[in-house]
C-alpha positions as CSV (number, residue, x, y, z in Angstrom):
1,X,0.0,0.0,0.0
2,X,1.0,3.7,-0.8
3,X,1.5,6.6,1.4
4,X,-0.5,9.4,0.8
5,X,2.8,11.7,0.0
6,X,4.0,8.6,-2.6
7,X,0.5,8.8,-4.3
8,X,0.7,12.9,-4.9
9,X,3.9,12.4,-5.8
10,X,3.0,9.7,-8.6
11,X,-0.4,11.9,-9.5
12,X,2.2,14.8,-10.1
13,X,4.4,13.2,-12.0
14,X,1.5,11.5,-13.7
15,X,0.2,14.7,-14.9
16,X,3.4,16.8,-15.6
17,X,3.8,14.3,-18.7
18,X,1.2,14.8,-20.3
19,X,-0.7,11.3,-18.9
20,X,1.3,9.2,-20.9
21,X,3.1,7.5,-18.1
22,X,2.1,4.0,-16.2
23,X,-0.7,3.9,-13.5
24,X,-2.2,0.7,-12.1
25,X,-5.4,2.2,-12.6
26,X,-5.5,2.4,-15.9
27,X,-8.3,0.4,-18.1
28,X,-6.8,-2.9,-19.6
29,X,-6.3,-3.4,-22.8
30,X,-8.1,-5.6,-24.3
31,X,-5.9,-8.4,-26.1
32,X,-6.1,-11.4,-28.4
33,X,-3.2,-12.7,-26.1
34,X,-5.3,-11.9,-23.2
35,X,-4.4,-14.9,-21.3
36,X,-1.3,-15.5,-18.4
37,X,1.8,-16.7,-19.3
38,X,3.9,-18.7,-17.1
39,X,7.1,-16.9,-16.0
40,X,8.8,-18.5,-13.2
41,X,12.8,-18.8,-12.7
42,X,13.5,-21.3,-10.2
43,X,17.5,-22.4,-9.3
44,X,18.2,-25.3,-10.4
45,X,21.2,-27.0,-12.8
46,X,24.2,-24.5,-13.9
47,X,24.0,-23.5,-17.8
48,X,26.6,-23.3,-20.4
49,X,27.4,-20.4,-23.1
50,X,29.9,-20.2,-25.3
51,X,29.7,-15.6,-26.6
52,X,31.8,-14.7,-29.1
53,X,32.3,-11.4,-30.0
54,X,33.9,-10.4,-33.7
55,X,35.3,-6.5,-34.9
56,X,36.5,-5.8,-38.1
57,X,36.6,-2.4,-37.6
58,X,35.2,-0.4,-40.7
59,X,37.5,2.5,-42.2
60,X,40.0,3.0,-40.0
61,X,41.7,6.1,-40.4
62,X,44.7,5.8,-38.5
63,X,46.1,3.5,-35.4
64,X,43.2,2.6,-33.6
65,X,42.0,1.0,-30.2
66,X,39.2,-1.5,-29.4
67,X,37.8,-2.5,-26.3
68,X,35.8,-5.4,-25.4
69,X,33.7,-6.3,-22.2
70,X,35.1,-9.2,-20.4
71,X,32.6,-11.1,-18.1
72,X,34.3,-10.5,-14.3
73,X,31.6,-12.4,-12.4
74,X,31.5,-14.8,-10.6
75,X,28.8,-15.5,-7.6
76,X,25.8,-18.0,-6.8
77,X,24.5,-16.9,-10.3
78,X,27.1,-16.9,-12.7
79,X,30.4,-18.6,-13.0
80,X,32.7,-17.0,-15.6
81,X,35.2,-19.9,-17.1
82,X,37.4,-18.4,-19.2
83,X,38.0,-15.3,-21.6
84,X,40.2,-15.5,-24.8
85,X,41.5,-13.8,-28.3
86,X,42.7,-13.5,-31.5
87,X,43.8,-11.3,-33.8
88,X,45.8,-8.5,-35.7
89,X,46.6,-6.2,-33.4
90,X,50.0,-5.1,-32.7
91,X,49.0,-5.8,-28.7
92,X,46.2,-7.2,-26.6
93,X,46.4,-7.3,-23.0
94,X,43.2,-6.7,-20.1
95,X,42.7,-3.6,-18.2
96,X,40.7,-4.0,-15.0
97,X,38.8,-0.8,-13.6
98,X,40.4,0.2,-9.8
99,X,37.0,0.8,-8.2
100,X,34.3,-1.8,-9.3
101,X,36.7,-4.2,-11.1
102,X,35.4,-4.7,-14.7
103,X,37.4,-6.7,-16.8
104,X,38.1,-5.8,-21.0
105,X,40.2,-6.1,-23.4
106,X,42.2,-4.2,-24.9
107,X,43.7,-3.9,-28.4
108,X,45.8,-1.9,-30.3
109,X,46.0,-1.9,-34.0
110,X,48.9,0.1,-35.8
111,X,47.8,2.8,-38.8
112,X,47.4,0.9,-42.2
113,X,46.1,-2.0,-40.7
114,X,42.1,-3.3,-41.0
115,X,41.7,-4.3,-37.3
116,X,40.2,-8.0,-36.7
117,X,39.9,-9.1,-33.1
118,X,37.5,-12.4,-32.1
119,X,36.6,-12.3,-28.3
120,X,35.5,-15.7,-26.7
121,X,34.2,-16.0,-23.4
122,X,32.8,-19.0,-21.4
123,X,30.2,-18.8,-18.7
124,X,27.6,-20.8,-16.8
125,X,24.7,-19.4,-15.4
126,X,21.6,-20.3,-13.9
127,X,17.8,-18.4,-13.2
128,X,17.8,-17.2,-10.1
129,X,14.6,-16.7,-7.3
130,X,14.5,-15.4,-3.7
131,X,13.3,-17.7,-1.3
132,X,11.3,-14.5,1.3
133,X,10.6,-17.5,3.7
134,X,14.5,-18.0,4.2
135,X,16.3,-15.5,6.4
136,X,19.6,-15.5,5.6
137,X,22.2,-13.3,8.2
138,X,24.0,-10.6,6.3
139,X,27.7,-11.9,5.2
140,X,28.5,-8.4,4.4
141,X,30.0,-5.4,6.5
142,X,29.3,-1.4,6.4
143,X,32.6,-1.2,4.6
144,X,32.0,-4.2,2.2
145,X,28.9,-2.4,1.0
146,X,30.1,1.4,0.9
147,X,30.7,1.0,-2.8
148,X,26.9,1.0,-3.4
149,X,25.8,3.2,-1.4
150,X,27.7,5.7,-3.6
151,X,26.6,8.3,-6.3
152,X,28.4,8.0,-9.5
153,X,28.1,10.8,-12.5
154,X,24.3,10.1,-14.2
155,X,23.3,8.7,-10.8
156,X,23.5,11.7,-7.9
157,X,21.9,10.7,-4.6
158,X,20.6,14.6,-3.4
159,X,18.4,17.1,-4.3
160,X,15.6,15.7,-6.2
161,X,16.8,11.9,-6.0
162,X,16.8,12.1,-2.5
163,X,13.6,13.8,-1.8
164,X,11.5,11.8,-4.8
165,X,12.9,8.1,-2.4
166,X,11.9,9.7,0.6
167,X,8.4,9.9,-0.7
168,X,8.3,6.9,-2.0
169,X,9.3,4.8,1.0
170,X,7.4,7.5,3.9
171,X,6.7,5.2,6.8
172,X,8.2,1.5,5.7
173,X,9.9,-0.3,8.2
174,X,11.9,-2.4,6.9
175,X,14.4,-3.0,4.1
176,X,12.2,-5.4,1.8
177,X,9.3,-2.8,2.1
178,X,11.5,-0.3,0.5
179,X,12.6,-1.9,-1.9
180,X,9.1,-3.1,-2.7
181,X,7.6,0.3,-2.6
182,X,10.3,1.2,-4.8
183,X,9.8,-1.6,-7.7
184,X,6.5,-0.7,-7.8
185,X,6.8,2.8,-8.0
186,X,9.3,1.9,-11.1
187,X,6.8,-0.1,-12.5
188,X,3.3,1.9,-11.9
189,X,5.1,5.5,-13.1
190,X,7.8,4.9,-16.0
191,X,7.6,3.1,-19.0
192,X,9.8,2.0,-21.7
193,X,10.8,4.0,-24.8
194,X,11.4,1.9,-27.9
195,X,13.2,5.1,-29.7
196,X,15.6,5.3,-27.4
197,X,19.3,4.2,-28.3
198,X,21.0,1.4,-27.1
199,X,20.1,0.7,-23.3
200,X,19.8,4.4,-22.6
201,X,22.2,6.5,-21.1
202,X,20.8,6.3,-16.6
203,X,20.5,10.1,-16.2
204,X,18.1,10.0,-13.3
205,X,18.5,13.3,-12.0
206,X,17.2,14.5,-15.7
207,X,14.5,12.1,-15.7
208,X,12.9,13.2,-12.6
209,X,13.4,17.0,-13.1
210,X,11.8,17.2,-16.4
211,X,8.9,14.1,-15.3
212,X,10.2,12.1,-18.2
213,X,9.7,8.9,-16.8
214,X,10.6,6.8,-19.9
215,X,13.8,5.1,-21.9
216,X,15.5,1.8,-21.6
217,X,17.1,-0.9,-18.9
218,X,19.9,1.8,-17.8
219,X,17.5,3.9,-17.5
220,X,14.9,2.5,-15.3
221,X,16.7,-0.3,-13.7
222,X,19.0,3.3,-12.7
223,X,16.7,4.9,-11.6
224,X,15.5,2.2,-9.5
225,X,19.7,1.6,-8.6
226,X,19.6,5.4,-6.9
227,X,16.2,5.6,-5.3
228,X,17.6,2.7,-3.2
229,X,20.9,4.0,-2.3
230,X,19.6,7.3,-1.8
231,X,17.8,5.8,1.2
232,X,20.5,3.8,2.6
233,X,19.6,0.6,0.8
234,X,23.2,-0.9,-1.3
235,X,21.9,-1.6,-4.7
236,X,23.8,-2.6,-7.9
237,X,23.3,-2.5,-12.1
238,X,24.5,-5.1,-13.5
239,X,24.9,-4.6,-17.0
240,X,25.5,-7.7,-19.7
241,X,23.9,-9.2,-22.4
242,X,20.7,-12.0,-23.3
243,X,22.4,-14.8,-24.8
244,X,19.4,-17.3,-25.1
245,X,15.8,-16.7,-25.8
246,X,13.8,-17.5,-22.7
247,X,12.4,-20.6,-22.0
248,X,9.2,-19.2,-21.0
249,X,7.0,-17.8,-23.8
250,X,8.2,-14.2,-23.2
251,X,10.0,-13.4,-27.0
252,X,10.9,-10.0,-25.5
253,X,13.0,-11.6,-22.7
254,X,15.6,-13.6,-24.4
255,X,18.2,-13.4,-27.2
256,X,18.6,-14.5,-30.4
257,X,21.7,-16.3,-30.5
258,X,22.9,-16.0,-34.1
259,X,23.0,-12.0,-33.9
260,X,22.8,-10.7,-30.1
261,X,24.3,-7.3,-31.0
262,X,21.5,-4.8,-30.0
263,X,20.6,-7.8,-27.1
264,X,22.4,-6.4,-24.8
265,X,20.7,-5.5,-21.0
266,X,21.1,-4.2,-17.4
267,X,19.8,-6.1,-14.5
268,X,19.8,-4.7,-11.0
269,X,20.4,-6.0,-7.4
270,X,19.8,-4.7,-3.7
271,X,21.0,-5.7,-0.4
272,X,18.4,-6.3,2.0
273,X,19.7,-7.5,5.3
274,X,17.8,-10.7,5.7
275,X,18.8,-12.2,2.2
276,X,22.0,-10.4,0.8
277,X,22.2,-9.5,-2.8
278,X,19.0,-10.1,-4.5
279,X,17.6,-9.8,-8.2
280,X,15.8,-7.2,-9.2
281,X,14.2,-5.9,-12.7
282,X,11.3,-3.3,-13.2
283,X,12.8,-2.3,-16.3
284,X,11.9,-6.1,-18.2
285,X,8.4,-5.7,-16.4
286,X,7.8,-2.2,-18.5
287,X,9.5,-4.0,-22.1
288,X,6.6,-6.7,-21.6
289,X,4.2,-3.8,-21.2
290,X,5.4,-1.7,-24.1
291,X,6.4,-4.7,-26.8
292,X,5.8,-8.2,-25.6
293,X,2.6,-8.2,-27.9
294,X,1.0,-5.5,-30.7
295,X,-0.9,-3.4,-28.5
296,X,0.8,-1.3,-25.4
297,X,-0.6,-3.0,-22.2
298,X,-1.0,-0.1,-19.7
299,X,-2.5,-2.3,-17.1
300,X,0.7,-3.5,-14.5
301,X,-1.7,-6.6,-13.2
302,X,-2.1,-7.7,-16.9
303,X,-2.4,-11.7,-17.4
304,X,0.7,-10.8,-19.8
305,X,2.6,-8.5,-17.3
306,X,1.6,-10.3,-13.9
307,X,3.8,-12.8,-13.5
308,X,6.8,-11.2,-14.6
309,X,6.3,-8.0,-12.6
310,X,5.8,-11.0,-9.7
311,X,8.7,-12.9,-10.5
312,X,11.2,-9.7,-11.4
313,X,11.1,-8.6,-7.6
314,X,13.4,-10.9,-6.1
315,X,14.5,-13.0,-9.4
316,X,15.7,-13.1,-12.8
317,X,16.0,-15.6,-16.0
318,X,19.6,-17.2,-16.6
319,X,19.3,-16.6,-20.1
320,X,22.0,-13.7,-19.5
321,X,25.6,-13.1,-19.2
322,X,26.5,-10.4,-17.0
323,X,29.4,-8.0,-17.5
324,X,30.5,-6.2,-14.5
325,X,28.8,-3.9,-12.1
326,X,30.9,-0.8,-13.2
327,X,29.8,3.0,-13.6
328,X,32.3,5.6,-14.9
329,X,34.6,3.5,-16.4
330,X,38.2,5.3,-17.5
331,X,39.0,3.3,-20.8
332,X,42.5,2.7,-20.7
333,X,44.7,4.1,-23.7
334,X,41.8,6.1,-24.9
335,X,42.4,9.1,-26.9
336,X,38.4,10.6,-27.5
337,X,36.5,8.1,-25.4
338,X,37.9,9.1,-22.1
339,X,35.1,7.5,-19.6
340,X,32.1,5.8,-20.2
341,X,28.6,6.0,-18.2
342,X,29.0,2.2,-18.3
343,X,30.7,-0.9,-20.0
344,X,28.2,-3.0,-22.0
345,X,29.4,-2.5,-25.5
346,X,32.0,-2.6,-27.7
347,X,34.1,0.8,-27.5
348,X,36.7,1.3,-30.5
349,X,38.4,4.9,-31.7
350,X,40.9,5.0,-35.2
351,X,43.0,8.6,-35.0
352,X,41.7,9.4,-32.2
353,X,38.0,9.8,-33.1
354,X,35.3,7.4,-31.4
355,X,33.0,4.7,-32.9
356,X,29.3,4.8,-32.2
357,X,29.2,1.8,-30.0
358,X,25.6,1.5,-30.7
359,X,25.5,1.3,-34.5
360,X,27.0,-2.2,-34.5
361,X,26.4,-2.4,-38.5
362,X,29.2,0.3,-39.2
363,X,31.1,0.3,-36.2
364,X,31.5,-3.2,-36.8
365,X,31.2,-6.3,-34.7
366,X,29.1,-9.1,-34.5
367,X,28.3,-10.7,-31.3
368,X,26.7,-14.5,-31.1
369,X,26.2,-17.3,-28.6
370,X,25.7,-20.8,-28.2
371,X,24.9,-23.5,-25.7
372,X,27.5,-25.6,-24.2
């Protein structure tokens, strides 16, 4: 249940866009698909992939730099085996950010050369789903968790952040109620913007100033990343990529693994004291909304949208490789590139001029999966 400050707060926001955002209340669309889907992630056996990312960078103009993602992770979720390379580059070696420690590699190609690079990267994974009967003691200390409590460029944790969480959880006592109030707020007042490049760029402070509640996974799922850790709950993205369609009938939540560039997708996790690190993803629960079928379902309690929005608080599909969980990464050797708001995709510069990372087709790479 809402507090009465959380529901002017969603009515406002409502309003100041124009009534395009999400509201429970809204009338249900009626659907040929009407009926539920089952959508339940469950732990169970460990999954291999195999992800293989190719460059051939197009028109080089000069020496030029790649750098590839390396999954880093390993926890009860995801086991990462083993990276490897190939290539033409004059040197390859891995950079690892200081703060969050993301893996990547990175190569250097000398001018005159058409740079080539293959990527291979082993994983296992497995779905993932909070048992809220089990109390589990917290393995983790004030110190262990300081890194994400922390504001980071696109994600600032005053001002408007602050106050907009403090509305939103008004009068919950504990840690899961927060973080429930907080999903749900995600999921009842932004929705996702198929226009929108890439995974979107996580500028919260933006999004709540001007009431424009909409984009992508680094979007929402960052939104719903500071709203926690503005109110003292440690909370995570983790950014990576589908590598498997789902085995649920959800076509919107799972890869296709011949041509996964463009598949690529930020999860999120919060720290609740009972149960450690747990899955979290409002941000899948608004691309069922928007795209899972031909009409926009504006109704969050949807037959279609129910079960995930259930199943998202608490746990996830393993139909997903995760990357790191690094903001403001420097890239190293960069001439034009500098930082990044996050590592997901492919960066690459020739003569010191940068790539668009999220126009695979001339950049270019190719990135594909299969099961082990």
């Amino acid at each position: 249940m809402q507090d009465t400050k959380t529901t002017i707060l969603r009515r406002s926001l409502l309003k100041a866009a124009g009534g395009a955002l999400l509201a429970g209340a809204l009338p249900r669309t009626v659907l040929a698909q009407d009926q539920a889907r089952p959508f339940a992630p469950h732990p169970g056996d460990w999954k291999g992939y195999e992800v293989v990312t190719k460059v051939n960078l197009q028109n080089p103009t000069g020496a030029s730099t790649v750098w590839v993602p390396l999954p880093s992770i390993d926890t009860e979720w995801q086991r990462t085996l083993s990276n490897n390379w190939s290539g033409n580059a004059k040197s390859m070696k891995v950079a690892t950010d200081a703060r969050y420690g993301a893996k990547y590699l990175v190569a250097q190609f000398d001018a005159g050369v058409v740079p080539a690079l293959e990527v291979v990267s082993r994983i296992q994974t497995r779905d993932r789903a909070e048992d809220w009967k089990r109390a589990a003691p917290a393995d983790l200390t004030k110190e262990d968790l300081a890194l994400w409590l922390r504001p980071t460029d696109l994600m600032p944790l005053d001002g408007i952040v602050l106050k907009t969480a403090n509305q939103i959880v008004a009068g919950a006592r504990t840690d899961e109620d927060k973080a429930q109030r907080i999903y749900d707020w995600i999921v009842l007042n932004t929705f996702r913007e198929p226009k929108v490049k890439g995974c979107g760029i996580g500028d919260i402070k933006t999004m709540l100033e001007t009431a424009n509640l909409s984009g992508k996974c680094a979007d929402l799922n960052g939104l719903f990343v500071g709203l926690c850790r503005a109110v003292g709950l440690p909370a995570r993205d983790v950014y990576g990529i589908r590598v498997a369609p789902s085995a649920f009938p959800y076509k919107e939540l799972g890869g296709k693994p011949a041509a996964l560039q463009g598949a690529q997708h930020c999860r999120a996790e919060v720290y609740l004291k009972r149960h450690g690190w747990v899955a979290m993803d409002p941000a899948d629960v608004a691309k069922v909304m928007r795209q899972e079928t031909s009409e926009w379902i504006k109704d969050a309690d949807h037959p279609i949208v129910l079960p995930v929005r259930k199943a998202l608080f608490g746990g996830w599909e393993g139909n997903w490789m995760g990357y790191n969980f690094a903001h403001d990464v420097r890239l190293q050797d960069s001439r034009a590139i500098k930082q990044v708001g996050f590592l997901m995709y492919p960066q690459a510069e020739s003569n010191g001029e940068p790539y668009d990372a999220l126009n695979p087709d001339a950049f270019k790479y190719v990135i594909t999966s299969r099961a082990l």
